[in-house]
TILOTI-350405 format. One record per residue (C-alpha): x, y, z; residue number from 1. Coordinates in steps of 0.001 Angstrom, whole numbers. Layout:
<rs>
<r x="X" y="Y" z="Z" num="NUM"/>
...
</rs>
This chain:
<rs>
<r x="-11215" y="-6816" z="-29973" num="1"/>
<r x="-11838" y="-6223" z="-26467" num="2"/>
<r x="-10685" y="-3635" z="-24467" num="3"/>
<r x="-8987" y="-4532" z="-21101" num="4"/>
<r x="-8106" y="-1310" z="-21074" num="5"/>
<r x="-11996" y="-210" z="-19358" num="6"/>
<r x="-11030" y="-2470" z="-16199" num="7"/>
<r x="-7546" y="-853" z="-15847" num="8"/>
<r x="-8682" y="2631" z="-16542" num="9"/>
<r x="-11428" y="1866" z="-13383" num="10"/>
<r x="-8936" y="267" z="-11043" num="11"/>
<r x="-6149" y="4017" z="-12019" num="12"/>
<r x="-8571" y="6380" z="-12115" num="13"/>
<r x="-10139" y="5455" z="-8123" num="14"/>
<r x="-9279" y="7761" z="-5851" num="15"/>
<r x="-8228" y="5182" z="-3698" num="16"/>
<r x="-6092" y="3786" z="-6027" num="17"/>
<r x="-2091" y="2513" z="-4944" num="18"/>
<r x="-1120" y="368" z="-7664" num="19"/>
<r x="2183" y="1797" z="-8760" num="20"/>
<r x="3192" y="-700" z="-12030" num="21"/>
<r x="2255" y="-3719" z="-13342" num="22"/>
<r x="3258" y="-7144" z="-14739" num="23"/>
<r x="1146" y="-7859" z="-17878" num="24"/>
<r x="240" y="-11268" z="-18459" num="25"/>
<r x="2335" y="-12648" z="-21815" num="26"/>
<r x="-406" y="-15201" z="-22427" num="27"/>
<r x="-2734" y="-12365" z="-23616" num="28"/>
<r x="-20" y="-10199" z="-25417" num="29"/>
<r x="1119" y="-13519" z="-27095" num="30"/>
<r x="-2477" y="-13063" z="-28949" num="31"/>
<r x="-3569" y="-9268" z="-28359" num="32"/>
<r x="108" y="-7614" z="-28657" num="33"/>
<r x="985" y="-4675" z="-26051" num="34"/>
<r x="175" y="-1764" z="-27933" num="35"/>
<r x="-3224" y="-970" z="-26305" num="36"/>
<r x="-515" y="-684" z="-22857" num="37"/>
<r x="939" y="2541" z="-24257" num="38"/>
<r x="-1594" y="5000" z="-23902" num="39"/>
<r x="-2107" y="3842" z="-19995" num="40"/>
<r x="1216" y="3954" z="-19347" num="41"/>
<r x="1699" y="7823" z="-19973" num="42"/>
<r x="-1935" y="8632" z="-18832" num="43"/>
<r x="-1482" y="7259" z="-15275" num="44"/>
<r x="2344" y="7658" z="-15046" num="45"/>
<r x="2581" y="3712" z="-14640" num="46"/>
<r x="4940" y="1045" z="-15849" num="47"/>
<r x="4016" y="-1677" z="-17072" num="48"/>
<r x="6171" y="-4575" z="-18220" num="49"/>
<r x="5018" y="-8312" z="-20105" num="50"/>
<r x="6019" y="-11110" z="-18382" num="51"/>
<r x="5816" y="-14844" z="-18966" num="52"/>
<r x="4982" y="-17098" z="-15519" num="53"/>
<r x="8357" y="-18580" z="-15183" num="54"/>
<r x="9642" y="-17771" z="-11873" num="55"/>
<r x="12598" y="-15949" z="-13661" num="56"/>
<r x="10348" y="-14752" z="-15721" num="57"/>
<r x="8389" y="-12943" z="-13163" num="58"/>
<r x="11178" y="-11760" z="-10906" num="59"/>
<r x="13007" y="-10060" z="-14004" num="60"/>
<r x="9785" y="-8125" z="-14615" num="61"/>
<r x="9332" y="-6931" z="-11077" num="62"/>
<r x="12988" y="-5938" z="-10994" num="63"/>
<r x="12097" y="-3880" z="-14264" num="64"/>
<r x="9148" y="-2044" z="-12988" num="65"/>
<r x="11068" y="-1204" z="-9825" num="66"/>
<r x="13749" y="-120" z="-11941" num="67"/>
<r x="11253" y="1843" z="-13707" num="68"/>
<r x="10187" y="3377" z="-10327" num="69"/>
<r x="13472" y="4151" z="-9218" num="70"/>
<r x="14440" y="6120" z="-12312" num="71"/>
<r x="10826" y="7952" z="-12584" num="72"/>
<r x="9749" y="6309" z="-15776" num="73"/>
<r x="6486" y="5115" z="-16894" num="74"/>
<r x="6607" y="3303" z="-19746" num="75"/>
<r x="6020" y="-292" z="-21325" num="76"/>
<r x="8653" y="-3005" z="-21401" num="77"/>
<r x="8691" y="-6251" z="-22949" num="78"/>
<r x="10530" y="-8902" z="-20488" num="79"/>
<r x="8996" y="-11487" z="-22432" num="80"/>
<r x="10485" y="-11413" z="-25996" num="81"/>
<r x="10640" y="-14630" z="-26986" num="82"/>
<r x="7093" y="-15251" z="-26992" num="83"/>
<r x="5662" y="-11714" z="-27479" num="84"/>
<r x="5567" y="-9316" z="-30089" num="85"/>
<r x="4048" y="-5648" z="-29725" num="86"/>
<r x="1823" y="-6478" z="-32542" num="87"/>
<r x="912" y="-10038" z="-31516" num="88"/>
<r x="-350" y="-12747" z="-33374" num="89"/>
<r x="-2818" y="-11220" z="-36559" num="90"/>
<r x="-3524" y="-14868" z="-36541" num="91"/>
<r x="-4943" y="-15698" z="-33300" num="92"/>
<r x="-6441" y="-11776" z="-33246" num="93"/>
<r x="-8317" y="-13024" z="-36239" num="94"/>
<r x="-9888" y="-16283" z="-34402" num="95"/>
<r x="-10583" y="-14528" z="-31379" num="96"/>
<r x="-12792" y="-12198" z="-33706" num="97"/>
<r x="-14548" y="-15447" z="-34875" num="98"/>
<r x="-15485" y="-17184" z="-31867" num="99"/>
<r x="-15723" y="-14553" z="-29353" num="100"/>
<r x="-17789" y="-11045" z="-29071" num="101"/>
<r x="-17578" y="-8111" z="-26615" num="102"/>
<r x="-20128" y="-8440" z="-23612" num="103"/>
<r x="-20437" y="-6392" z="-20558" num="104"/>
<r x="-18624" y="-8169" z="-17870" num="105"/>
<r x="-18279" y="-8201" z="-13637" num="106"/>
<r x="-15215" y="-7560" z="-12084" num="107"/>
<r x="-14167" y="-8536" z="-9087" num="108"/>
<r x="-13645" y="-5140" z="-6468" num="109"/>
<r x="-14592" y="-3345" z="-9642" num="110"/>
<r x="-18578" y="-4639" z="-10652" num="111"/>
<r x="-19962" y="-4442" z="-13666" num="112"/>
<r x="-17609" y="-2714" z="-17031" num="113"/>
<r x="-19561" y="-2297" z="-20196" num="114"/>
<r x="-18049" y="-4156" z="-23189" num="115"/>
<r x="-15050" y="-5163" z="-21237" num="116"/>
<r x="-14951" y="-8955" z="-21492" num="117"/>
<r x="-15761" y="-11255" z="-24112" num="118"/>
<r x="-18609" y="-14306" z="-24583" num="119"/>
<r x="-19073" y="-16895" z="-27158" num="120"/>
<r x="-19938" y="-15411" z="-30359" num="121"/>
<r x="-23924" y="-16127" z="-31782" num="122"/>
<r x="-22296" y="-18662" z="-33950" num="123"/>
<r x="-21008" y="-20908" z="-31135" num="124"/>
<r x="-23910" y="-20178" z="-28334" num="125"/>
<r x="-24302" y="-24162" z="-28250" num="126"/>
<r x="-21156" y="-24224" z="-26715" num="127"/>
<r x="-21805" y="-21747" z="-24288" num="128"/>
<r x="-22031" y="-22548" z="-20546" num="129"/>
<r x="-23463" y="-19694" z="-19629" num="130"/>
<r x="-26202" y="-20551" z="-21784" num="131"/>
<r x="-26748" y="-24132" z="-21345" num="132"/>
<r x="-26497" y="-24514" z="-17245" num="133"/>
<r x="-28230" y="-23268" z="-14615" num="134"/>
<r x="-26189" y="-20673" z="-12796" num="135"/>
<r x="-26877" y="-18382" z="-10006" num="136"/>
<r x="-25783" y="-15703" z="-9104" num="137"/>
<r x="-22663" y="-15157" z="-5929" num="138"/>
<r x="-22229" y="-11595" z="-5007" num="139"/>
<r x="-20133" y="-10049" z="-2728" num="140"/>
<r x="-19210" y="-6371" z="-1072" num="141"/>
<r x="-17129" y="-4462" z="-2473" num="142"/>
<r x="-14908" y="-2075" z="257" num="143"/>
<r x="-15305" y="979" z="-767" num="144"/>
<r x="-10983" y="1372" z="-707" num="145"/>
<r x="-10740" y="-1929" z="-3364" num="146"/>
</rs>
């Protein structure tokens, strides 16, 4: 489906770029799995563990990246076993497919990433906010260290 790998690769690959791991959020590898994380992780030397958004949750995952850090790995953990799978849910994959497509989306610090977010699929444009209100547009400055 869609790639949040484009966003990421933007944020490692800036020059000005300090991020040393990260938590991924379990909500999306409940659905998507973790297996897009891999590649990332050895490309940019960065660990990356799923979390859930339990406080525990949360503070075991940092403690595993650091861990990571310490040690000089970079790899992909799963804190969050009990809801996530590597593969995720073929199930919920297969929805997502149905109801959304890949659009070109803004980030924030990061602008505009071609076919790195999703919109309502054709099929479901009624539904679509986007579509059916009036929006403007807010932009802001982006430092040139974000």
């Amino acid at each position: 489906m869609c790639s949040f790998r484009r966003p990421w690769e933007a944020l490692l690959s800036s020059p000005n770029c300090r991020v040393q791991g990260f938590l991924a959020a379990g909500h999306v590898c409940a659905v998507m799995g973790y297996e897009e994380y891999f590649p990332l992780a050895k490309k940019y030397r960065v660990p990356i563990v799923v979390t859930g958004f339990e406080p525990l949750d949360i503070l075991y995952g940092i403690l595993m990246v650091v861990q990571q850090l310490e040690s000089g790995r970079a790899e992909v953990e799963n804190q969050y076993a009990r809801a996530v799978r590597r593969e995720g849910s073929q199930p919920a994959q297969d929805l997502m497919r149905k109801v959304f497509k890949i659009v070109h989306r803004k980030w924030r610090g990061l602008n505009e990433i071609p076919r790195s977010g999703l919109g309502l699929a054709d099929a479901f444009a009624s539904f679509d906010a986007e579509k059916r209100f009036v929006w403007w547009t807010i932009t802001s400055k982006n430092r040139p260290s974000a």
